[in-house]
Each structure stands twice: as C-alpha cells, then as structure tokens.
MIDRENTI-840463 format. One line per 10 residues: number of its first residue (from 1); for each residue z, y, x of N, C-alpha, C, O. Coordinates in Angstrom, 2 decimals. Example, Ala and Ser with C-alpha at 12.3 -4.5 7.8 and 13.67 -1.06 7.14 Angstrom:
1> 7.80,-5.69,13.19,7.80,-4.50,12.30,7.80,-3.30,13.20,8.46,-3.32,14.24; 7.08,-2.25,12.85,7.14,-1.06,13.67,7.87,0.03,12.90,8.04,1.14,13.41
This chain:
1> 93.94,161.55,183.95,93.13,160.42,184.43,93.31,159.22,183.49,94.49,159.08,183.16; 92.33,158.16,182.88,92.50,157.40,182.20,92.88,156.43,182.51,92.59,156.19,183.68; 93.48,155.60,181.97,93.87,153.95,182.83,92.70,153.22,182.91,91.67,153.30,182.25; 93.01,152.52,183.80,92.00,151.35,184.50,92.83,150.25,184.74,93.88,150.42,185.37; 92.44,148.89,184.23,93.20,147.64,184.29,91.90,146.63,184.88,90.77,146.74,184.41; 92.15,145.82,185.77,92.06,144.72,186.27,92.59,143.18,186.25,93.48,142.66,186.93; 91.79,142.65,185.30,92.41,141.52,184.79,91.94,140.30,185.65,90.78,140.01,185.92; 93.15,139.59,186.05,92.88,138.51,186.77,93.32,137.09,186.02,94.47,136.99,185.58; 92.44,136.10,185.92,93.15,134.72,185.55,93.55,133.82,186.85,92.96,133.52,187.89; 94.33,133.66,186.53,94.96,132.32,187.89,95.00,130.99,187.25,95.33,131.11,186.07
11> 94.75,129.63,187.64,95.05,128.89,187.69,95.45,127.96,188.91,94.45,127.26,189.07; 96.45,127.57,189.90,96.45,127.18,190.96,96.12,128.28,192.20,95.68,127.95,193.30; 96.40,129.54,191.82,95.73,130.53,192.83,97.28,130.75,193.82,97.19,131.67,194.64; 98.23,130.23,193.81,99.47,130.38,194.17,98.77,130.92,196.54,99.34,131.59,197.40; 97.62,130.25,196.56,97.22,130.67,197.93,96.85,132.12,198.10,97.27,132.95,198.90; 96.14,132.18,197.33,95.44,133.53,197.20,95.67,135.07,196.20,95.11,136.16,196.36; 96.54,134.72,195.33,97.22,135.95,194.31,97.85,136.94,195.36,97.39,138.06,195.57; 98.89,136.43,195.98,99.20,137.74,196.68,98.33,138.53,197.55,98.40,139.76,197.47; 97.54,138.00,198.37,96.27,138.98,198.61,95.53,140.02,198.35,95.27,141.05,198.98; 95.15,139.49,197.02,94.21,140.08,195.87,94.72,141.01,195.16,94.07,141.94,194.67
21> 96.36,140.77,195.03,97.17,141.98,194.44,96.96,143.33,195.33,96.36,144.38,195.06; 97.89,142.78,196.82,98.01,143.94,197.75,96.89,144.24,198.08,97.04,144.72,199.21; 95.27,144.29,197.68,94.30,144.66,198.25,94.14,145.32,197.07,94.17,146.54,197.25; 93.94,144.92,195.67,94.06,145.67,194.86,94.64,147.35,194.86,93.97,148.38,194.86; 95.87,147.22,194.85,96.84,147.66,194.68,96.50,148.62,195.78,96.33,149.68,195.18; 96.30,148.84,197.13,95.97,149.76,198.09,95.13,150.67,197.60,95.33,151.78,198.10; 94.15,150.62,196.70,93.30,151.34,196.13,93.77,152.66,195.57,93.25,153.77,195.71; 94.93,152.28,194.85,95.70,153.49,194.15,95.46,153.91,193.00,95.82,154.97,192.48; 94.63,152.76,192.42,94.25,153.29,191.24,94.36,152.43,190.14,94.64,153.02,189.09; 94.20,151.04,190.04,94.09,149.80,189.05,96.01,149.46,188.79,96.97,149.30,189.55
31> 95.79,149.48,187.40,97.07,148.44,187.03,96.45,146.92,187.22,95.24,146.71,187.18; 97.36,145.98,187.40,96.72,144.59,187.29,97.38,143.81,186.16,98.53,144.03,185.78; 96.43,142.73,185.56,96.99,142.20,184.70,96.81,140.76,185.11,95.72,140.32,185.47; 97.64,140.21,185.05,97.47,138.34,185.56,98.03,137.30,184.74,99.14,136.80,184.58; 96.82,137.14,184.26,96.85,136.07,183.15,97.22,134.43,183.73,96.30,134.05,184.45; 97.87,133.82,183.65,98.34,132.29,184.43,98.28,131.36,183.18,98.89,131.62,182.14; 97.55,130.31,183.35,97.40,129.35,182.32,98.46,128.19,182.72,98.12,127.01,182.67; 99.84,128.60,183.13,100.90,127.77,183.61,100.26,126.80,184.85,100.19,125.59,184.68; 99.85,127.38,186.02,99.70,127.00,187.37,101.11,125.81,187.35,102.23,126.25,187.08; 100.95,124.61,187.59,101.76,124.20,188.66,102.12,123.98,189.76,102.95,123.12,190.06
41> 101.27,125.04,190.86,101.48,125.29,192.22,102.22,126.51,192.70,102.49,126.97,193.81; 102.64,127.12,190.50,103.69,128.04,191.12,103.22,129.43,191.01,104.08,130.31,190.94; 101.65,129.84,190.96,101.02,130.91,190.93,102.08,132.27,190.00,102.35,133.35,190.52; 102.49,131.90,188.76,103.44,132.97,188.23,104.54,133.21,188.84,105.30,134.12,188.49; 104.73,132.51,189.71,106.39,132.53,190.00,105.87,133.44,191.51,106.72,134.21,191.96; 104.81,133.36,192.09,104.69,134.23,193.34,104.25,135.45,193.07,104.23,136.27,193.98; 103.81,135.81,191.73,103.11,137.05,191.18,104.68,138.11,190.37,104.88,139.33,190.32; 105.52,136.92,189.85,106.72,137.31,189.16,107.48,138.29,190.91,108.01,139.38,191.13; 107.18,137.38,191.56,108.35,137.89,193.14,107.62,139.25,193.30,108.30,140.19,193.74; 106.30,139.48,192.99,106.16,140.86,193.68,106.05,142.12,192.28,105.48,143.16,192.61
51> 106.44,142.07,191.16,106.87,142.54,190.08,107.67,143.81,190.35,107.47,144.77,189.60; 108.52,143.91,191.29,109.33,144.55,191.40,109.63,145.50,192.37,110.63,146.21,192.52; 108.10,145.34,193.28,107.97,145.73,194.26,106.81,147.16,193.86,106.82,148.32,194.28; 105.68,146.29,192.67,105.06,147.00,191.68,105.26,146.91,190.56,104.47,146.28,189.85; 106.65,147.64,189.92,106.94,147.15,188.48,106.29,147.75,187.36,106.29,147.47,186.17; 105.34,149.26,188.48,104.78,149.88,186.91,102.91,149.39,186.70,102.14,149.67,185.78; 102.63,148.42,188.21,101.37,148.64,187.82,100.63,147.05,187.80,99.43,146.79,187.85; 101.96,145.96,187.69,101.54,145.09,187.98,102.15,143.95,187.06,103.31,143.60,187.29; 101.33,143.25,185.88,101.71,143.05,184.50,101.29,141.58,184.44,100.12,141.29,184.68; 102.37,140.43,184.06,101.65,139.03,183.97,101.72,138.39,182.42,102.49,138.77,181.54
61> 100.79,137.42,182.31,100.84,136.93,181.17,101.08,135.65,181.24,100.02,135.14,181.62; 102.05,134.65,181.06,101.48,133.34,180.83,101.39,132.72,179.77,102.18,132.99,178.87; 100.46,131.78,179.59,99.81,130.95,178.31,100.17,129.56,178.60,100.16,129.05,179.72; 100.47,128.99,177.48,100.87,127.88,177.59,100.34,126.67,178.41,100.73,126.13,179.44; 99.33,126.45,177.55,98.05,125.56,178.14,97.05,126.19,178.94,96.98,127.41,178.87; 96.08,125.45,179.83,94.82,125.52,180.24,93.83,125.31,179.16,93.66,124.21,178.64; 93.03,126.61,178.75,92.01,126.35,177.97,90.73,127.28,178.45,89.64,127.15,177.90; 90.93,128.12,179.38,89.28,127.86,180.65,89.45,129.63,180.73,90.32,130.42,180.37; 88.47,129.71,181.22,88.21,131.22,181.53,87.97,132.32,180.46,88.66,133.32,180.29; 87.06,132.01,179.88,87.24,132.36,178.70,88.08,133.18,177.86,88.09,134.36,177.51
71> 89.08,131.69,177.59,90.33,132.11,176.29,91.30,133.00,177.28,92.18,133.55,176.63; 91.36,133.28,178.72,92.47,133.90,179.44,91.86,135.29,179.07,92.54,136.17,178.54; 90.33,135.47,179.45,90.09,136.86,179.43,90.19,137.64,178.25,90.54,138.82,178.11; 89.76,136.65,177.30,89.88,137.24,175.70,91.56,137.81,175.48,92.09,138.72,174.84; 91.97,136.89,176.27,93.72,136.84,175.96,94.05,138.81,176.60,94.51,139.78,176.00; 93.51,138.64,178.06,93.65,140.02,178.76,93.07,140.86,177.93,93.80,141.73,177.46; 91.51,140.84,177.47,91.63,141.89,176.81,92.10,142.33,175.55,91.39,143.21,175.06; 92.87,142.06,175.01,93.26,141.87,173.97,94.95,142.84,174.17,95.64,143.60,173.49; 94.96,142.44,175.00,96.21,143.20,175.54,96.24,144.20,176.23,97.28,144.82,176.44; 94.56,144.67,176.92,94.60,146.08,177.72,94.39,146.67,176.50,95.13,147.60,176.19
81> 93.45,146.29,175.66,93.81,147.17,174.67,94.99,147.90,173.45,94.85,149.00,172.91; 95.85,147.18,173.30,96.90,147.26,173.05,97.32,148.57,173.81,97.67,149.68,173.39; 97.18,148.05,175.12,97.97,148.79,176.32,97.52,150.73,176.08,98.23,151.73,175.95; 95.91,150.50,176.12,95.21,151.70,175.69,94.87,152.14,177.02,95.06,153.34,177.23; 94.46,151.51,177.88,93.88,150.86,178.74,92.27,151.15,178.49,91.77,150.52,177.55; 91.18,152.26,179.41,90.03,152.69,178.87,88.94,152.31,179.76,87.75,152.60,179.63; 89.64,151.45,180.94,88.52,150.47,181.89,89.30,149.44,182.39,90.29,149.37,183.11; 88.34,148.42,181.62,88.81,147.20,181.83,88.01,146.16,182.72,86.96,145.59,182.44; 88.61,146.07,183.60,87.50,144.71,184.97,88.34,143.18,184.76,89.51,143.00,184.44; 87.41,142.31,185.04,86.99,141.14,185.15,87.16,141.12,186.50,86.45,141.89,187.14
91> 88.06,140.32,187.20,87.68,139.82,188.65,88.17,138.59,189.18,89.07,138.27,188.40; 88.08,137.72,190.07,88.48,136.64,190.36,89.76,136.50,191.44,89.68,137.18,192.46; 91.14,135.47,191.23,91.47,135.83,192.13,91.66,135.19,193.31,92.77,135.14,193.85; 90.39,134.55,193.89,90.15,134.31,195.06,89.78,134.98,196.13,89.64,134.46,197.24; 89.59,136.17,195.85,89.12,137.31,197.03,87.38,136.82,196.72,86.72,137.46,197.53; 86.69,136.19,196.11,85.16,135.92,196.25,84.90,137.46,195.73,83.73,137.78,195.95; 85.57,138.36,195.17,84.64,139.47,194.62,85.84,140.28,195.39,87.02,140.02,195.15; 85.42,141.30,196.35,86.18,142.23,197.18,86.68,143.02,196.46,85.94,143.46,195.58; 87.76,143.41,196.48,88.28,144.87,195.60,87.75,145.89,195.85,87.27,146.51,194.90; 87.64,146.38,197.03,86.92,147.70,197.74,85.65,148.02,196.57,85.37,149.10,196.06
101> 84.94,146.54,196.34,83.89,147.60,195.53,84.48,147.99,193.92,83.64,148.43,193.13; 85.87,147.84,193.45,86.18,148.70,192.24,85.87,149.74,192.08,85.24,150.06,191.07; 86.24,150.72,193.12,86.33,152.22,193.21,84.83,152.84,192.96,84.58,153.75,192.15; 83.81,152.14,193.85,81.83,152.77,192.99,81.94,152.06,191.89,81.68,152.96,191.08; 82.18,150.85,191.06,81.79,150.78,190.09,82.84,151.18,188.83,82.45,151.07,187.66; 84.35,151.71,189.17,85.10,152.31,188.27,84.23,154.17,188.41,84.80,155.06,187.77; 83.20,154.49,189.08,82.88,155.46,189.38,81.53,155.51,187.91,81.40,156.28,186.95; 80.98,154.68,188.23,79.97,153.83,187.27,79.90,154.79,186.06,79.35,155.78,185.59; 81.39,153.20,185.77,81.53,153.36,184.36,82.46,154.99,183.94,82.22,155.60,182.90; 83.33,155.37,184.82,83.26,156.93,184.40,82.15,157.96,183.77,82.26,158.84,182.91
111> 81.11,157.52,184.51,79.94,158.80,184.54,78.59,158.36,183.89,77.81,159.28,183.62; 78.23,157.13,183.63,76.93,156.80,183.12,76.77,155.82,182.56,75.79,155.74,181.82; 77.61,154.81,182.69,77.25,153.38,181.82,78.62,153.01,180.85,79.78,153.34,181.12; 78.23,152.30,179.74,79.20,151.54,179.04,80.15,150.00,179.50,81.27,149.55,179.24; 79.12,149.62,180.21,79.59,148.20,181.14,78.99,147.94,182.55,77.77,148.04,182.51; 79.43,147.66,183.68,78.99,147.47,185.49,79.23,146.09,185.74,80.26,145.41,185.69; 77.64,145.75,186.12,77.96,144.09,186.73,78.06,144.27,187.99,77.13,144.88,188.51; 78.94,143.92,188.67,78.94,143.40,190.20,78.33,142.34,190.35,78.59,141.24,189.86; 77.00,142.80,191.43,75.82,141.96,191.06,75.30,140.62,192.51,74.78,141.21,193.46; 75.38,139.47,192.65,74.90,139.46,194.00,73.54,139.23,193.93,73.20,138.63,194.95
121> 72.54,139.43,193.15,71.51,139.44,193.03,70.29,140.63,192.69,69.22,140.37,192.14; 70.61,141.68,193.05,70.14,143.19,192.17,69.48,143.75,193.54,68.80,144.77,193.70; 69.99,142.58,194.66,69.57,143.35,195.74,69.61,142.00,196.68,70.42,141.64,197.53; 68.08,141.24,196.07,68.52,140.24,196.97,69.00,138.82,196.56,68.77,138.24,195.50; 70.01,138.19,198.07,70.80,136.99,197.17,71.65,137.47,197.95,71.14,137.87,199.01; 72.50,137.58,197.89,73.87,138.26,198.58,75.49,137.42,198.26,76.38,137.76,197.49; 75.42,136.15,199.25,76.22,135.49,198.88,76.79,134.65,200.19,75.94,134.21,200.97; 77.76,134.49,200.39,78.17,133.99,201.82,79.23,132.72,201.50,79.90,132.77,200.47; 79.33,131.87,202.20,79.46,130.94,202.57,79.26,129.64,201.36,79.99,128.67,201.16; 78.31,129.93,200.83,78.11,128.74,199.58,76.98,127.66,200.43,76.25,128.00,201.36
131> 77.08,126.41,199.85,75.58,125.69,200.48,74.34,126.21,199.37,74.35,126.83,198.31; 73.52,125.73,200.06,72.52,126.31,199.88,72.12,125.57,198.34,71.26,126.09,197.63; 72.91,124.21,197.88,72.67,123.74,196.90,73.13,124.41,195.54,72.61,124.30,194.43; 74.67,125.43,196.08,74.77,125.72,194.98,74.25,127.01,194.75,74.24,127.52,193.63; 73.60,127.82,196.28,73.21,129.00,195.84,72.04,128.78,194.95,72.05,129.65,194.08; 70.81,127.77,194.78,70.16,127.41,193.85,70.21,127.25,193.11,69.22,127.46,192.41; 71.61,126.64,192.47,71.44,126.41,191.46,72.16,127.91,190.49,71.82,128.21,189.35; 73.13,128.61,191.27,73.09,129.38,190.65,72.08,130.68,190.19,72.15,131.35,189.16; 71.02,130.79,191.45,69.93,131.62,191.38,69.11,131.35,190.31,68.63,132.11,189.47; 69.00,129.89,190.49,67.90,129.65,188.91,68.72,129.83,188.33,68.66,131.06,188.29
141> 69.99,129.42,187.48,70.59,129.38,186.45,69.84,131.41,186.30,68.82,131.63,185.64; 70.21,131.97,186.66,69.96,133.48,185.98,69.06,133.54,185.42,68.96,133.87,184.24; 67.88,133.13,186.44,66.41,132.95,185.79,66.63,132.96,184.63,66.87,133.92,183.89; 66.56,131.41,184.31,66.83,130.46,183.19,67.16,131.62,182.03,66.45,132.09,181.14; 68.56,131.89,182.43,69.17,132.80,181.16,68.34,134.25,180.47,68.55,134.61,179.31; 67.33,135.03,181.45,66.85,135.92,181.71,65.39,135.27,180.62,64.94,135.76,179.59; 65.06,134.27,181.23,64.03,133.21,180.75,63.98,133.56,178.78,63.22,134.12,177.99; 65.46,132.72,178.74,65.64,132.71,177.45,65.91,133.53,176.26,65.65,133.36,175.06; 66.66,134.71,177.10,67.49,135.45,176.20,67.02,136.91,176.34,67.52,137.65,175.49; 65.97,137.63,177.40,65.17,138.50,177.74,66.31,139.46,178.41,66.11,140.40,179.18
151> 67.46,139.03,177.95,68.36,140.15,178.78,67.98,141.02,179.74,68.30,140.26,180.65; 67.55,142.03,180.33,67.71,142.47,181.52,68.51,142.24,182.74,68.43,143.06,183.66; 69.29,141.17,182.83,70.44,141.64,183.70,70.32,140.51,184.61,70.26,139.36,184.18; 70.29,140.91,186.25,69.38,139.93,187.48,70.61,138.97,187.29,70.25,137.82,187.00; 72.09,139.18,187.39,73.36,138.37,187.76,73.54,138.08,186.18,74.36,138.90,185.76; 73.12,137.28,185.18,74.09,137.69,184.20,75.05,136.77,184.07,75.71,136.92,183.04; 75.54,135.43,185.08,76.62,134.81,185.01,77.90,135.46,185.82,79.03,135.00,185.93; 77.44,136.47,186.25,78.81,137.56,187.32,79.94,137.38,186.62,79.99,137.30,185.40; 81.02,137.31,187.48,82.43,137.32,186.86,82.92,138.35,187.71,84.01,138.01,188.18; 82.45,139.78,188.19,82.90,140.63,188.16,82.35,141.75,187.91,81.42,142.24,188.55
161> 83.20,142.46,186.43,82.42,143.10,185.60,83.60,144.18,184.99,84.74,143.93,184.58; 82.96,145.38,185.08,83.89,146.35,183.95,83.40,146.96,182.88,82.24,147.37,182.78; 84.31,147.05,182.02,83.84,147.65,180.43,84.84,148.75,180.15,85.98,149.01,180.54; 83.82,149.39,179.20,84.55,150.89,178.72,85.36,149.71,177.29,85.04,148.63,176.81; 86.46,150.66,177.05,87.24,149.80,175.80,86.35,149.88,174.71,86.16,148.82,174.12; 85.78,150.83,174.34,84.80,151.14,173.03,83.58,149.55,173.24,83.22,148.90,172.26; 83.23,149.28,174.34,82.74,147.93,174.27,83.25,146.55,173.63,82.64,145.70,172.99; 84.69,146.63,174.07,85.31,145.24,173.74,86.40,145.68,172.46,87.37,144.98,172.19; 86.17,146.63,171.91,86.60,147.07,170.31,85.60,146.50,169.68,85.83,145.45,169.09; 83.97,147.20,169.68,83.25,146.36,169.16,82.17,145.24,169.17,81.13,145.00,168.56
171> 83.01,144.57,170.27,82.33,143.27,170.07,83.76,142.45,168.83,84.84,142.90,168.45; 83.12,141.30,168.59,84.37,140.68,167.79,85.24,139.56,169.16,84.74,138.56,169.67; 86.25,139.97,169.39,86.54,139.22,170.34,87.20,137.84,170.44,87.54,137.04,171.31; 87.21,138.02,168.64,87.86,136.67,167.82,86.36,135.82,168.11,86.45,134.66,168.52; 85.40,136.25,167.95,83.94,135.66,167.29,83.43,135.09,169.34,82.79,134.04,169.44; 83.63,135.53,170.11,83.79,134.79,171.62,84.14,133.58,171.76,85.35,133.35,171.78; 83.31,132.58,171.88,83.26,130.74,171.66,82.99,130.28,173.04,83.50,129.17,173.11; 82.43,130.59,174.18,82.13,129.90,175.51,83.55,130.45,176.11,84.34,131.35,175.82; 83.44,129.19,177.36,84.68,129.55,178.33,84.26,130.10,179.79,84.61,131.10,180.42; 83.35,129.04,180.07,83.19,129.11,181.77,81.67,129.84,181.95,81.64,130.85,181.25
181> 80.53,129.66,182.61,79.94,130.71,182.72,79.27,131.31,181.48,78.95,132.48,181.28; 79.10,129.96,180.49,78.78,130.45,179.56,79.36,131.79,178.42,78.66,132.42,177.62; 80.78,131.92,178.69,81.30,133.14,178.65,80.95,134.21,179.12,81.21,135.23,178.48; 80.10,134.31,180.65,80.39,135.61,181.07,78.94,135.92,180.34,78.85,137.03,179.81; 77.42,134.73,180.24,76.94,135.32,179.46,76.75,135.88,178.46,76.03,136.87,178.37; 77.66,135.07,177.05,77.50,135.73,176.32,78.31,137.01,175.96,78.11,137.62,174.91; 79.29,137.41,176.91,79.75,138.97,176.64,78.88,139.63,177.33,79.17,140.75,176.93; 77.88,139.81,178.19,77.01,140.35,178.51,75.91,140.69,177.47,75.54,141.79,177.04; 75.52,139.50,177.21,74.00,139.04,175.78,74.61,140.19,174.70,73.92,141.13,174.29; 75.94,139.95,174.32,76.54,140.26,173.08,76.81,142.08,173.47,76.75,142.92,172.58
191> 77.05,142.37,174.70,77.36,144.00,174.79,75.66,144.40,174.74,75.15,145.14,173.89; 75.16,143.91,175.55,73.74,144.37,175.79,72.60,144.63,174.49,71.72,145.48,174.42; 72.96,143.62,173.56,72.03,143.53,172.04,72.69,144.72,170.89,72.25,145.17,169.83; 73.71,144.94,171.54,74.62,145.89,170.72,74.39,147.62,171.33,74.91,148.68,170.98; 73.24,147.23,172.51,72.46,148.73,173.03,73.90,149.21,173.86,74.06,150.40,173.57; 74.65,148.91,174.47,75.32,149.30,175.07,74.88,149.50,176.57,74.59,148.49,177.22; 74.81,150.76,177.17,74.24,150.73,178.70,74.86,150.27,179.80,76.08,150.44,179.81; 74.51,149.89,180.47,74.52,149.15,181.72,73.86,148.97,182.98,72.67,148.66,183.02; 74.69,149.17,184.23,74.26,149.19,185.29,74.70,147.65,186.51,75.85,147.25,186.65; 73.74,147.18,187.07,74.27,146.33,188.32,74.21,146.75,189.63,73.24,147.12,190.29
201> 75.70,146.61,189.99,76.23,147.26,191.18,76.11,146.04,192.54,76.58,144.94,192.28; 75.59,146.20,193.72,75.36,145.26,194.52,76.77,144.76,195.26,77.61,145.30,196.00; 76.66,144.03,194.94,78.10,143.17,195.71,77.65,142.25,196.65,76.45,142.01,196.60; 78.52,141.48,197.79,78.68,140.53,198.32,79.45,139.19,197.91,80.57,139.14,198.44; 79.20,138.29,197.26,80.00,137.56,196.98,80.10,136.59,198.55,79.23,136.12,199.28; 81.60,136.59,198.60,82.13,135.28,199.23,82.59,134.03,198.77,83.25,133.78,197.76; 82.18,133.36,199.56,83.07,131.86,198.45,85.15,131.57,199.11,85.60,131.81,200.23; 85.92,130.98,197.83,86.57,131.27,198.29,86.91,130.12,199.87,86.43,129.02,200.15; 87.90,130.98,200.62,88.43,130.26,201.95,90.00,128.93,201.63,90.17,127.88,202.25; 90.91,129.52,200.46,91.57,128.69,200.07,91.56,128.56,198.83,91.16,129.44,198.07
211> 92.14,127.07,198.36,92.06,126.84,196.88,91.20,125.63,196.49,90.59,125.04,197.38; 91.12,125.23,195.24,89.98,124.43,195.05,89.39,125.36,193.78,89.96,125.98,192.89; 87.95,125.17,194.14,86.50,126.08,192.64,87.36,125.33,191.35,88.22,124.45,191.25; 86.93,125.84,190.81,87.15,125.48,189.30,86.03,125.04,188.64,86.25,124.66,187.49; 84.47,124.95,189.18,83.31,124.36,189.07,83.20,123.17,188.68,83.60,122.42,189.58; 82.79,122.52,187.62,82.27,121.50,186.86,81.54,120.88,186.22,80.84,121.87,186.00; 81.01,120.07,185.67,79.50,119.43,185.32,79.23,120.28,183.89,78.12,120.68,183.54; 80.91,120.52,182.89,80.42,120.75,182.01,80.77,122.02,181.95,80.61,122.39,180.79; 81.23,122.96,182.69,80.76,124.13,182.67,79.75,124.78,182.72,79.54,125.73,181.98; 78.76,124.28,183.81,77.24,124.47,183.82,76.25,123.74,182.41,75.15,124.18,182.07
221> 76.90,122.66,181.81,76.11,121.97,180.70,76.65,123.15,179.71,75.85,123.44,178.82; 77.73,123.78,179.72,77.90,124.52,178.67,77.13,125.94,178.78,76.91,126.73,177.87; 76.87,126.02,179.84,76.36,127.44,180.26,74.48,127.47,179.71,73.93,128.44,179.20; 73.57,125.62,180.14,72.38,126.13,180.13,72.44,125.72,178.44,71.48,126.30,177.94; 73.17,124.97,177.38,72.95,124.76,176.07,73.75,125.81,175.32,73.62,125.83,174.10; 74.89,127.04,176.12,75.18,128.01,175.05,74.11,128.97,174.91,73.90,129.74,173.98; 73.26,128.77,176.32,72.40,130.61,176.15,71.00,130.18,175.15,70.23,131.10,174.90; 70.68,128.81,174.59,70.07,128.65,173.52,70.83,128.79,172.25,70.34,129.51,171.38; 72.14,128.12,172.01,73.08,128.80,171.12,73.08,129.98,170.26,72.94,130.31,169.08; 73.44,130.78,172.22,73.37,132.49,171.95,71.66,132.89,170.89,71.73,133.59,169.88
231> 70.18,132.24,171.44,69.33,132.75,170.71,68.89,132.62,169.19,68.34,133.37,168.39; 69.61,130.65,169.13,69.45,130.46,167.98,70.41,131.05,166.84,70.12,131.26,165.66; 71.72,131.25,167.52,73.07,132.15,166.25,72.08,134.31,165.96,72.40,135.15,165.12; 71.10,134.37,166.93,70.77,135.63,167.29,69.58,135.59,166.05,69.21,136.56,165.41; 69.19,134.45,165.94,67.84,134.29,164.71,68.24,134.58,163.65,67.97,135.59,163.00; 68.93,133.67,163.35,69.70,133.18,162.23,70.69,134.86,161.44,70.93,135.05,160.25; 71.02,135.71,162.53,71.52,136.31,162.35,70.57,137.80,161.69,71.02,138.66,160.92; 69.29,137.73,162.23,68.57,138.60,161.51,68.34,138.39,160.36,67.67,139.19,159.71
C-alpha cells in the first residue's frame, strides 16, 4: 500500500489540532504532517504531547516565522516528498473540511485522477455556517477566476485538495509565489495547464466553531490581482 500524507498548517490552532488529528487518525490510513509557523497559543507544544501516543504516523514541523499559507505548504511538500510519500492532501486544521471525506477522494486519486478538489461548489453551494456575505464573495471569487483563467475547476480557491507526488515533482515548487488563496489557485492553474487530470469531489464545508479565520483584505487583493498575474506570466511564457 502506498503512503498517504496529510498536511496540515497551524497557526493559533492550539483549540482545534487535537481534534483534527484524532479524527484523522481513526481513518487508519493518513500519516499527518503539521506544519506550525511558531503558534503562540502553544499549537506545537499540544501536537508535540500527542507524538507519542502516534509516534509513527504523526510528524511536526516548525518554522520560524509566519509567512502565510503558502510558504507552510510548499514547506510540507517538500518534505512528503523526501519522505516518498505518493498522496499528498492539503487540509485545514479547523475541522472546516471533514476528514471522513479523505477516504473517496484518497480513492480518487488511486484509480483515475492526478489531483482531487474537495469541492463545495460542484454540487451546488455547500457551505454551512458562513454569512451570506462571505458566501458571495467567495462564490463570485471562483467565477471571477474561471472568468479569467478558463480553468475548468467550479471551487478553484479549495484548500482541500490531494495530489499524486509525480504532480508536485513537476511543478517547480521553488517557482510558487502566492500565499493565501491566491496559492491554492495557482497550484491548481499550474497542475491543470501542465494536462494533469482532475476530478471535484463534493464536500461540505463548515466554518470553523473555534479559533479566529485567518481571512484578510489582502489575501483576497492578492487572490483577484494574482489570477491576472497567473495569465499575464502564462503569455509571456509562450
């Protein structure tokens, strides 16, 4: 059976990490990897306590500084591969993306696709407890991106997502410049132009119950001026 890793970034998740582990972890199948951009609410030090409880399947990283979503995941994958590690997920660790649905979309990417978005839009709007302001704005935002960049893909700001390793070998993962959503598009834009197949898997997103979002003015400013970025570096490049 091949490995499967689940990479989580924490920042301040010290409420919600242990959760997300032991729900994980019930599955029986994911190693976890938990990337901590030095939480000072402690988040490594509650992930370090249960180490030992799962010492073979449960792996942390910490980084010095806070430098966004992004540079943590690049950081994770960078290290499942190392690991040799042949499915690699993206997930959040607030409980907003359920673990339960790993298991159909580690099914996915076994049997038919190169990369699986966990989608709340492929079927719908499928999203619970957000206001209605931000479910708009994230609904258009897809548009928008879909608008610009022709992508196929209904969710393409999802932050829960798995890839076969042969994906994130060849993308350049040095050459990855956005952090916050603008990240999740362009590893999407960037697997997808590279003909890599892909499926979106219907999820429920929840918002989280503890914690504070990590949501900001210029995460979204970075998100609607990188996916012109993404088309104009895409011109230039032919």
């Amino acid at each position: 059976m091949k490995k499967a890793l689940v990479i989580i970034p924490t920042y301040n998740e010290v409420d919600n990490v242990k959760s997300v582990l032991e729900e994980t972890f019930s599955l029986k199948r994911f190693d976890v990897l938990v990337v901590d951009d030095s939480s000072p609410d402690g988040t490594a030090e509650a992930v370090n306590q249960l180490i030992p409880i799962y010492s073979k399947e449960l792996f942390l990283e910490v980084r010095k500084n806070k430098e966004g979503l992004g540079k943590a995941y690049i950081h994770g994958f960078k290290w499942a591969l190392k690991n040799n590690y042949e499915y690699i997920f993206e997930m959040d660790a607030d409980l907003s993306h359920d673990p339960n649905a790993l298991i159909p979309m580690l099914e996915l990417l076994e049997s038919e696709v190169d990369f699986i978005v966990g989608s709340r839009y492929v079927k719908g709007i499928n999203v619970v407890n957000w206001p209605l302001s931000r479910i708009l704005l994230s609904y258009f935002a897809s548009i928008y991106v879909r608008l610009i960049t022709f992508m196929p893909i209904k969710d393409p700001t999802a932050g829960y997502i798995g890839y076969r390793r042969k994906v994130l070998e060849e993308l350049n993962l040095d050459e990855i410049k956005f952090v916050g959503y603008a990240f999740q598009i362009e590893m999407k834009y960037k697997a997808w132009r590279k003909r890599f197949s892909f499926k979106e898997y219907p999820i429920v997103f929840t918002d989280r119950k503890m914690g504070i979002s990590k949501m900001n003015r210029n995460i979204i400013w970075e998100a609607l001026y990188g996916v012109i970025d993404l088309r104009i570096e895409d011109f230039f490049k032919k």
